[in-house]
C-alpha positions as CSV (number, residue, x, y, z in Angstrom):
1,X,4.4,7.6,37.7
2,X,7.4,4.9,37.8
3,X,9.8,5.7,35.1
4,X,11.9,2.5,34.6
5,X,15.4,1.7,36.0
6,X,13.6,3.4,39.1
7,X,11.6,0.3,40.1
8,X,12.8,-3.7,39.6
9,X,10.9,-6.0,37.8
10,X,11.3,-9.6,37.5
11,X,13.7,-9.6,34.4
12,X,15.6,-6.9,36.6
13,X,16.1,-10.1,39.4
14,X,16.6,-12.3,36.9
15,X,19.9,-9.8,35.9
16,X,20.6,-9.7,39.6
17,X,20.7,-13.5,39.6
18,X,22.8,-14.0,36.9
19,X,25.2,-11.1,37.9
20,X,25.5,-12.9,40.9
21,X,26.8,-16.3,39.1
22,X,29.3,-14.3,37.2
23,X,30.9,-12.8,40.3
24,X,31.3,-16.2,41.7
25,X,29.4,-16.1,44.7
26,X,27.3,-19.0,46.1
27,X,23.6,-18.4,45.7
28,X,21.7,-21.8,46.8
29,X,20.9,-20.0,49.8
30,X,19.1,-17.5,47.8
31,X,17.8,-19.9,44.8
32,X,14.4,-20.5,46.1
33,X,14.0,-16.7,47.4
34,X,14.9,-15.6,43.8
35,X,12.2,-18.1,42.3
36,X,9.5,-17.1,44.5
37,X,10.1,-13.4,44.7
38,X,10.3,-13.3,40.7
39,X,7.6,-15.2,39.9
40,X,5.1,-12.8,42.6
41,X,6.1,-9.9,40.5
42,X,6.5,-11.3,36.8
43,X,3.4,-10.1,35.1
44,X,3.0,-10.8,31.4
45,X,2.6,-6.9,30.2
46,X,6.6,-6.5,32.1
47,X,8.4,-9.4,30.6
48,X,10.9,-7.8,28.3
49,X,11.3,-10.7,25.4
50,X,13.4,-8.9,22.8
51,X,16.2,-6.4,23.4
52,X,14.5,-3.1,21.0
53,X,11.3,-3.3,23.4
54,X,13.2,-2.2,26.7
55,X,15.5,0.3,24.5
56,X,12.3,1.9,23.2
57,X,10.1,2.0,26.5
58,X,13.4,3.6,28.5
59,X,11.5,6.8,30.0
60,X,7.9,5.4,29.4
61,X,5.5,4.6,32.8
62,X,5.4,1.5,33.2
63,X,2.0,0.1,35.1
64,X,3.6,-2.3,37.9
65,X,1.2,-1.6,41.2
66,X,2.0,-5.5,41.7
67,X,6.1,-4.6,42.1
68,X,5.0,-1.5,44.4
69,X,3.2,-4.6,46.8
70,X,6.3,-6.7,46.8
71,X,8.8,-3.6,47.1
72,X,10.3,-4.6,50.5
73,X,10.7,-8.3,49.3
74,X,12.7,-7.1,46.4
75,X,14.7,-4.7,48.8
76,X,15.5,-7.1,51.3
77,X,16.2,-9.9,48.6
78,X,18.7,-7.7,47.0
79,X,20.2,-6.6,50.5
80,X,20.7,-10.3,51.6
81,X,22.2,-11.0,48.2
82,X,24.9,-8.6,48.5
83,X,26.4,-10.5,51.6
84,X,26.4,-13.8,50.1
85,X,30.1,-15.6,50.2
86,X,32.0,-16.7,47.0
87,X,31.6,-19.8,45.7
88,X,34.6,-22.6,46.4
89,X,36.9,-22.9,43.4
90,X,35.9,-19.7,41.3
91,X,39.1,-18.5,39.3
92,X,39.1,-14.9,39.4
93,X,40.8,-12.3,41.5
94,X,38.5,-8.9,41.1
95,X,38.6,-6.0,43.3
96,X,37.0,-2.9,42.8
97,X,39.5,-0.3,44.9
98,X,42.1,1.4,43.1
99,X,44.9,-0.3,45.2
100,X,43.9,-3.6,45.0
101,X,43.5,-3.0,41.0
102,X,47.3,-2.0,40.6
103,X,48.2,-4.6,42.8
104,X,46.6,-7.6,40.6
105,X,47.6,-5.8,37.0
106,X,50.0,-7.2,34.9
107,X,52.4,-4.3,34.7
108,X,52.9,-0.5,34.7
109,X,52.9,1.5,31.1
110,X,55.7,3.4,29.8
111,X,54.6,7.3,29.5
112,X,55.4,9.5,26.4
113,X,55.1,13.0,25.2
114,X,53.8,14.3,21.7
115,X,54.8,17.2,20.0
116,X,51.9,19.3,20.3
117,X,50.7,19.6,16.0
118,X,50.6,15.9,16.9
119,X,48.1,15.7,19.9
120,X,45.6,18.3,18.5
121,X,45.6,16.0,15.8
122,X,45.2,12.5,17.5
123,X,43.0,14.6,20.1
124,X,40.6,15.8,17.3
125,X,40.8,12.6,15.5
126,X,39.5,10.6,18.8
127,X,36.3,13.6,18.9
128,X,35.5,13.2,15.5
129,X,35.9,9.7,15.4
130,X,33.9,8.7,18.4
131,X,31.0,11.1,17.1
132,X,31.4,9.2,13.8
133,X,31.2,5.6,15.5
134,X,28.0,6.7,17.7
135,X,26.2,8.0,14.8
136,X,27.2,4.8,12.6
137,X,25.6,3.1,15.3
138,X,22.8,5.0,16.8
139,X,20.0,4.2,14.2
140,X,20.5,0.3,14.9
141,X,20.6,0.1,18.4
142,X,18.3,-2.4,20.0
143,X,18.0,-4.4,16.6
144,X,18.5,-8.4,16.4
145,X,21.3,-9.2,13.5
146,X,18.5,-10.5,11.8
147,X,16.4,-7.3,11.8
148,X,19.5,-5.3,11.1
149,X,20.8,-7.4,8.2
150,X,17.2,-7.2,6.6
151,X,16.7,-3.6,6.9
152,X,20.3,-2.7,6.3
153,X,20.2,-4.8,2.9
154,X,17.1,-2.9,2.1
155,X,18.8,0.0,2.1
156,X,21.8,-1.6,-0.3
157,X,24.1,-0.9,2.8
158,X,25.1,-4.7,4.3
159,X,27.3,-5.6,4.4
160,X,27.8,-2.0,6.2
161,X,29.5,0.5,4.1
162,X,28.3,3.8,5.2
163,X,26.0,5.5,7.7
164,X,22.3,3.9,7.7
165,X,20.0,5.8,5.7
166,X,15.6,6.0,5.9
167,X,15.6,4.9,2.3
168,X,14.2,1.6,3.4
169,X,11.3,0.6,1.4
170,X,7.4,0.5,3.8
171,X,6.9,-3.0,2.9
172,X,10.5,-3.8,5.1
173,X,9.5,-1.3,8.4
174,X,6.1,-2.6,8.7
175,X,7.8,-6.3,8.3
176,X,10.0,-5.5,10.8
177,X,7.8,-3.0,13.3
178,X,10.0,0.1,12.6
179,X,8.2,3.4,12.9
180,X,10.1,5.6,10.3
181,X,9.5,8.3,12.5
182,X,11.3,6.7,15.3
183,X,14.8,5.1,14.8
184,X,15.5,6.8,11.5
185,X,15.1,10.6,13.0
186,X,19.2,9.8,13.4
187,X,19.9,8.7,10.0
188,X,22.4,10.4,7.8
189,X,20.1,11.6,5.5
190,X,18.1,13.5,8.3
191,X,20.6,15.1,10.3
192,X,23.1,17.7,9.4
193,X,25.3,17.5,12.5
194,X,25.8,14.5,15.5
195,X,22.5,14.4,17.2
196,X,22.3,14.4,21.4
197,X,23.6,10.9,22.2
198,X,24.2,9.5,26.2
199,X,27.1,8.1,24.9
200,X,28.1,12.1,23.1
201,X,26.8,13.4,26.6
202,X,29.2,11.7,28.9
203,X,32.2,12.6,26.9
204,X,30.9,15.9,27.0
205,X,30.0,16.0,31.1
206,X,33.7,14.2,31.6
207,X,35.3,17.1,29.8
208,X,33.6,19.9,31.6
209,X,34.1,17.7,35.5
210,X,37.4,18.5,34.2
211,X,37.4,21.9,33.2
212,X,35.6,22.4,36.8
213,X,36.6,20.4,39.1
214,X,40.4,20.0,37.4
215,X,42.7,16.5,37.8
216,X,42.1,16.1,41.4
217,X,38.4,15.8,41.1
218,X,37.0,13.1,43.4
219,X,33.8,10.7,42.9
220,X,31.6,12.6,45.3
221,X,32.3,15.8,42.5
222,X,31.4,13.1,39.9
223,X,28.3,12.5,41.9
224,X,27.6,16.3,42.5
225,X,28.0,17.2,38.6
226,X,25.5,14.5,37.5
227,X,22.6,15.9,40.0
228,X,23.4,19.6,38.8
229,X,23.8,19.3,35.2
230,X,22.2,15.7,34.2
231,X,18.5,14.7,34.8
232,X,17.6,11.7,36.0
233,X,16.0,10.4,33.1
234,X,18.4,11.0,31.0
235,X,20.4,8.2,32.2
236,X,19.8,4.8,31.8
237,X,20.5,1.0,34.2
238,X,23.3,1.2,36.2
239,X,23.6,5.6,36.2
240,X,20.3,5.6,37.3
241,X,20.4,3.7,40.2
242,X,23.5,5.3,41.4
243,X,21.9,8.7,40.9
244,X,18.8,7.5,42.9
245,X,21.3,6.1,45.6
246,X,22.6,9.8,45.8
247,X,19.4,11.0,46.2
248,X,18.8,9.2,49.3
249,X,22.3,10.1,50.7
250,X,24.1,6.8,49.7
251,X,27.8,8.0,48.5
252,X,30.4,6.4,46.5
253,X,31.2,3.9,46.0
254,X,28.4,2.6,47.9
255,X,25.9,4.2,45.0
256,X,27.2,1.6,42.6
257,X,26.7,-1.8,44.3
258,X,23.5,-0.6,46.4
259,X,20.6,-2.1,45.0
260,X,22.1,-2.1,41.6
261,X,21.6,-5.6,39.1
262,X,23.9,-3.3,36.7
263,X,26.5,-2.5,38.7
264,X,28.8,-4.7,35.5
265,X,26.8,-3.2,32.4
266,X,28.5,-0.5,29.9
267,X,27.6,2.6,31.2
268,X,31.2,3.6,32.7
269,X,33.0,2.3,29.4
270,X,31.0,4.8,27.6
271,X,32.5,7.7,30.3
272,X,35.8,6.8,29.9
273,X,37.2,8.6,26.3
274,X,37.6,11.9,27.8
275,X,39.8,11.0,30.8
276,X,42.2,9.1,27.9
277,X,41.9,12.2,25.7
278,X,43.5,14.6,28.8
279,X,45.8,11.6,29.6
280,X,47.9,11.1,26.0
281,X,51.5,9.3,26.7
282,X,50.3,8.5,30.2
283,X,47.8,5.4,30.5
284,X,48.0,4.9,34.2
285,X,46.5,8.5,34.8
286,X,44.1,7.8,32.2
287,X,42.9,4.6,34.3
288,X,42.9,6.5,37.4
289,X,40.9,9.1,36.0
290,X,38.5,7.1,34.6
291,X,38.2,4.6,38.2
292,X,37.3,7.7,40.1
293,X,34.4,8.3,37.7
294,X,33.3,4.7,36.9
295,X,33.3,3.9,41.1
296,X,30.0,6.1,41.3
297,X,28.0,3.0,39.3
298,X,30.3,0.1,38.6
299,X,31.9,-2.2,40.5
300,X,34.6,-5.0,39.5
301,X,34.8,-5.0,35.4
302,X,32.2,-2.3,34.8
303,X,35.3,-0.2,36.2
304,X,38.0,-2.4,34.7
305,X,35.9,-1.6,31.2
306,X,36.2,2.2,31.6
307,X,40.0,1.9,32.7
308,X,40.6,-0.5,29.8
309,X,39.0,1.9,27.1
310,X,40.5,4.9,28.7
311,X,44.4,3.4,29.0
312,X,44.1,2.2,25.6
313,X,43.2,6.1,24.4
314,X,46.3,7.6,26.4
315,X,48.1,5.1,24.8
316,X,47.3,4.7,20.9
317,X,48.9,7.8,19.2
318,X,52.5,6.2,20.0
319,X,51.0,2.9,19.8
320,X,53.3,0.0,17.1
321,X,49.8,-1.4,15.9
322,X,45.9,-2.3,17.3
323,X,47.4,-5.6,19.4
324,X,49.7,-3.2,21.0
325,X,47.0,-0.8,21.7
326,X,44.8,-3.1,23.6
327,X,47.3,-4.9,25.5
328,X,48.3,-1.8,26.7
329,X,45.2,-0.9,27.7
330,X,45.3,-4.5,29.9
331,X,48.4,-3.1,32.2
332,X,45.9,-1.2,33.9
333,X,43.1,-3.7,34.8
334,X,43.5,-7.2,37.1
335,X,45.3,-9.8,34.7
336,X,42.9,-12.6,37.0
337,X,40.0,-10.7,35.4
338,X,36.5,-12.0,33.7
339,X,37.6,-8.6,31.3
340,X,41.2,-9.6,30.9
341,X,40.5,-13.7,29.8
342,X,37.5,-12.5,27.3
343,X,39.6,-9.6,25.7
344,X,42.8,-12.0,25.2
345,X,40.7,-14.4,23.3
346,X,39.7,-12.4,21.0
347,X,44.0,-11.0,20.9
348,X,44.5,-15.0,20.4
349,X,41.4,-15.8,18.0
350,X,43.5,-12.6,15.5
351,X,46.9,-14.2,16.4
352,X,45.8,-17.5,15.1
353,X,44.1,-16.0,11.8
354,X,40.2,-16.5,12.3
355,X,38.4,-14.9,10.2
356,X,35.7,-12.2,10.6
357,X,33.0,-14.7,9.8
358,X,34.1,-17.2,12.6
359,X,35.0,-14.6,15.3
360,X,31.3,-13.0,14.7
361,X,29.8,-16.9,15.2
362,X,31.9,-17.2,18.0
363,X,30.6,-13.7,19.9
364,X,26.6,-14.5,19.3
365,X,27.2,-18.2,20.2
366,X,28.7,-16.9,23.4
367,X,26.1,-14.1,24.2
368,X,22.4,-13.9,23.6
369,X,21.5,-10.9,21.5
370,X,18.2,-10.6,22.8
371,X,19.2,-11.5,26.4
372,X,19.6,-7.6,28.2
373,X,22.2,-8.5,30.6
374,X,24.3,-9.8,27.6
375,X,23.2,-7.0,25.4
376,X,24.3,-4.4,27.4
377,X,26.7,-5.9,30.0
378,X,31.1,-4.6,29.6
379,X,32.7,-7.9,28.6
380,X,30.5,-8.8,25.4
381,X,30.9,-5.4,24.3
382,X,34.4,-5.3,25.2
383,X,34.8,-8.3,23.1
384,X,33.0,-6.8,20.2
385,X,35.1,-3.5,20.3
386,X,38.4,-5.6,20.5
387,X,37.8,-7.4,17.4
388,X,36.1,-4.1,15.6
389,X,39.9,-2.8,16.2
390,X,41.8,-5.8,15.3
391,X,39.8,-6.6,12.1
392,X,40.2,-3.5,10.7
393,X,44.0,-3.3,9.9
394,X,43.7,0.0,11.8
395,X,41.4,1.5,9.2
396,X,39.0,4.0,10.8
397,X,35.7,3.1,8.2
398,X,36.4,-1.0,8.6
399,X,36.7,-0.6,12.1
400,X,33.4,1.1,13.1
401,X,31.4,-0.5,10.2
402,X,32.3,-4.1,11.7
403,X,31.8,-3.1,14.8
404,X,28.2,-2.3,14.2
405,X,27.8,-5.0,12.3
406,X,28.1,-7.5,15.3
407,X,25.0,-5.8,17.1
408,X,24.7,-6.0,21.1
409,X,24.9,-1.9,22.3
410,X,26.1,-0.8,18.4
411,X,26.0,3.3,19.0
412,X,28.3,2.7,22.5
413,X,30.8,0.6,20.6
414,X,31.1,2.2,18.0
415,X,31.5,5.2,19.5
416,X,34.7,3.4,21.7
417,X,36.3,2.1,18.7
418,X,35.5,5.1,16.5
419,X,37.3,7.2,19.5
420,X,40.4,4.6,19.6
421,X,41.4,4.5,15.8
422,X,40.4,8.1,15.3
423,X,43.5,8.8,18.5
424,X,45.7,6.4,16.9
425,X,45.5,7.4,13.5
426,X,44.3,11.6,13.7
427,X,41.8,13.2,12.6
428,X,43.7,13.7,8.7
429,X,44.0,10.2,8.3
430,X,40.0,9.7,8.3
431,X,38.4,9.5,5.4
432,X,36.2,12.6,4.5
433,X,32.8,10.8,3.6
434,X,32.8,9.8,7.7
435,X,33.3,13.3,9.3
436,X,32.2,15.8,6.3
437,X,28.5,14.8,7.3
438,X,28.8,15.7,11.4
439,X,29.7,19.5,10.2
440,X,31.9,19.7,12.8
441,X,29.4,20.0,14.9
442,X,27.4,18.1,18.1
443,X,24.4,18.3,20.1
444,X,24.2,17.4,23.3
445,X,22.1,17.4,26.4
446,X,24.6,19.4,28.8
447,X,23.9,22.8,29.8
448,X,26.3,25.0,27.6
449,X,26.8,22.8,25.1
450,X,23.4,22.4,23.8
451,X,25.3,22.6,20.3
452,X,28.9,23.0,19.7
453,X,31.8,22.6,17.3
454,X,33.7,19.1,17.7
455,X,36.9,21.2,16.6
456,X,36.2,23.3,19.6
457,X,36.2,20.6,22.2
458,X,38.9,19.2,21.1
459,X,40.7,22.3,22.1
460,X,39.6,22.5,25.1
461,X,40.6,19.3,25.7
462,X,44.4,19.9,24.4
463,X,44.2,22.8,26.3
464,X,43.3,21.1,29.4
465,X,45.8,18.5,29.0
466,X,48.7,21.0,28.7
């Protein structure tokens, strides 16, 4: 058996490759190695050509004797990669150590108290809201804009207006290879609560570190909890690598760049909310929180994604307005960032007045949909979250349905921004039709919390945080 994520492929060095480029360092060394090691273990049946075939094949076996006969090539092409130097005249300053990240941010935040009606509220907004956002989300994952606008508009819903429904008509799945009994298991009209979710499961597993392990918890506990409470195949890219890397003894923060061609991708963005929720009025704890657990995976601005989306959270109850919110969340992460100069275009594309139209031509002519290490990597998706916030006018339904709308990893955005506008606004300010369907209630995949009020974790949370 090889379950993916647990062996590379050639579309897993071709990641490598480019994650190397966008870190700046000099490859020509390795340019040839790359081209000859790839091309020894491409094989047709494990070329991953559209985004929905690796999302759908995530715990399958995958056939790949011909990777197991190059293993030590890969290995030691992956080893030599990490020790190549940086590249002369690349512009950005990125360090992965909580020291050298305070040093190169812009500025310190102010912290703030709330009286306490006021944080349940903002708290229990953020739950519901980023349950709301995932499960928005979660039916389309994977899907090209084009699939999603064609199904979608079959099922009068683009564009998006509500949850996704199954009412699409045969004719349209078959057209567009979606098994009904598949995808649309998550649709609103066949759950009755928020279904198990990673990006639900995370939130959940942060909360409970907490509850453990309290404020002072360190990465080798973040380590620890995932290998006692998660298994190992139900996490995906860069998590699954670092877990392996704990396996065989290899500690944060080592586990995140050992061997790891996703050691930028989402996965510790999608940690981050409950480290902001247990951090309201005080953004650089939130940051610090959320560095401590991201270090375990990520490196560089897979960590600066997580301390982004958790400074931002800490930050938006007292917040005058979205910009304010996400420039706040900025303070905390390197101003010389790749993170930092993609999120202020999109504060500067708003500033200037482009419209929603332009600003989703601008994202999908600057990533490739159905490219993986754009799909899934922090910067597009932080893009896509930043304008999901600023093009909403700071209304919760706007926000997450244009979020979704511009694709890439749809159920972890909209998850973030559903968690961000539901903080900043509370949980009275959203609108009914988006949280009267979760029944207050989630599933997840964490032991004693198979299934759970939302209300209930958000007072935990509070509870925690007081």
């Amino acid at each position: 058996m090889n379950p993916e994520w647990l062996i590379f492929i050639g579309d897993d060095l071709r990641y490598e490759r480019e994650q190397l480029r966008d870190e700046g360092k000099d490859i020509s060394k390795l340019s040839r190695e790359f081209e000859r090691i790839i091309e020894a273990v491409d094989h047709p049946d494990l070329r991953i050509e559209q985004v929905e075939d690796r999302v759908d094949v995530v715990d399958s076996e995958v056939e790949a004797d011909v990777i197991h006969e190059h293993r030590e090539e890969v290995n030691s092409l992956l080893d030599d990669a990490q020790k190549l130097p940086e590249r002369k005249g690349y512009d950005y300053h990125e360090p992965s150590d909580l020291d050298g990240i305070r040093e190169m941010r812009p500025g310190a935040s102010k912290t703030f108290d709330l009286p306490d009606k006021q944080l349940s509220d903002s708290v229990y907004g953020a739950w519901l809201g980023r349950c709301a956002g995932c499960l928005l989300g979660k039916p389309v994952e994977g899907w090209t804009i084009e699939k999603m606008h064609a199904i979608l508009e079959a099922d009068d819903n683009y564009p998006i207006s509500w949850y996704p429904t199954s009412n699409v008509p045969e004719a349209v799945t078959e057209q567009w290879n979606v098994d009904p009994d598949g995808v649309f298991r998550s649709t609103i009209d066949r759950v009755e609560h928020m279904p198990e979710d990673d990006d639900l499961n995370y939130t959940i597993a942060g909360l409970d570190l907490l509850l453990s392990e309290g404020f002072g918890f360190a990465s080798s506990d973040v380590a620890r909890y995932w290998m006692r409470n998660i298994p190992i195949l139900r996490t995906h890219t860069a998590e699954r690598v670092a877990y392996r890397n704990f396996g065989n003894l290899i500690d944060p923060p080592k586990s995140a760049s050992y061997r790891n061609p996703y050691r930028e991708w989402i996965g510790a963005l999608i940690r981050a909310d409950p480290y902001g929720y247990v951090s309201v009025g005080d953004p650089e704890q939130a940051a610090e929180l959320a560095w401590r657990d991201a270090r375990v995976s990520h490196i560089k601005n897979g960590i600066y994604g997580s301390m982004w989306v958790a400074a931002m959270l800490a930050a938006a109850p007292e917040a005058d307005g979205i910009p304010m919110i996400i420039r706040e969340g900025l303070k905390q992460v390197p101003e010389e960032s790749r993170l930092t100069d993609a999120v202020r275009d999109v504060l500067n594309w708003h500033e200037q007045g482009v419209s929603y139209e332009d600003v989703f031509n601008r994202i999908h002519e600057r990533w490739d949909e159905t490219y993986y290490h754009h799909w899934c990597h922090t910067i597009s998706n932080a893009q896509i979250i930043a304008v999901g916030l600023l093009w909403s006018g700071g209304e919760f339904g706007p926000a997450i349905c244009q979020t979704v709308e511009l694709g890439f990893d749809t159920d972890s955005s909209g998850a973030t921004v559903g968690s961000v506008i539901g903080m900043y606004s509370g949980a009275e300010k959203i609108s009914k039709e988006w949280i009267d369907p979760l029944n207050d209630t989630i599933e997840s995949g964490i032991d004693g919390y198979q299934r759970v009020p939302i209300s209930e974790l958000a007072e935990e949370t509070v509870s925690l945080s007081e």
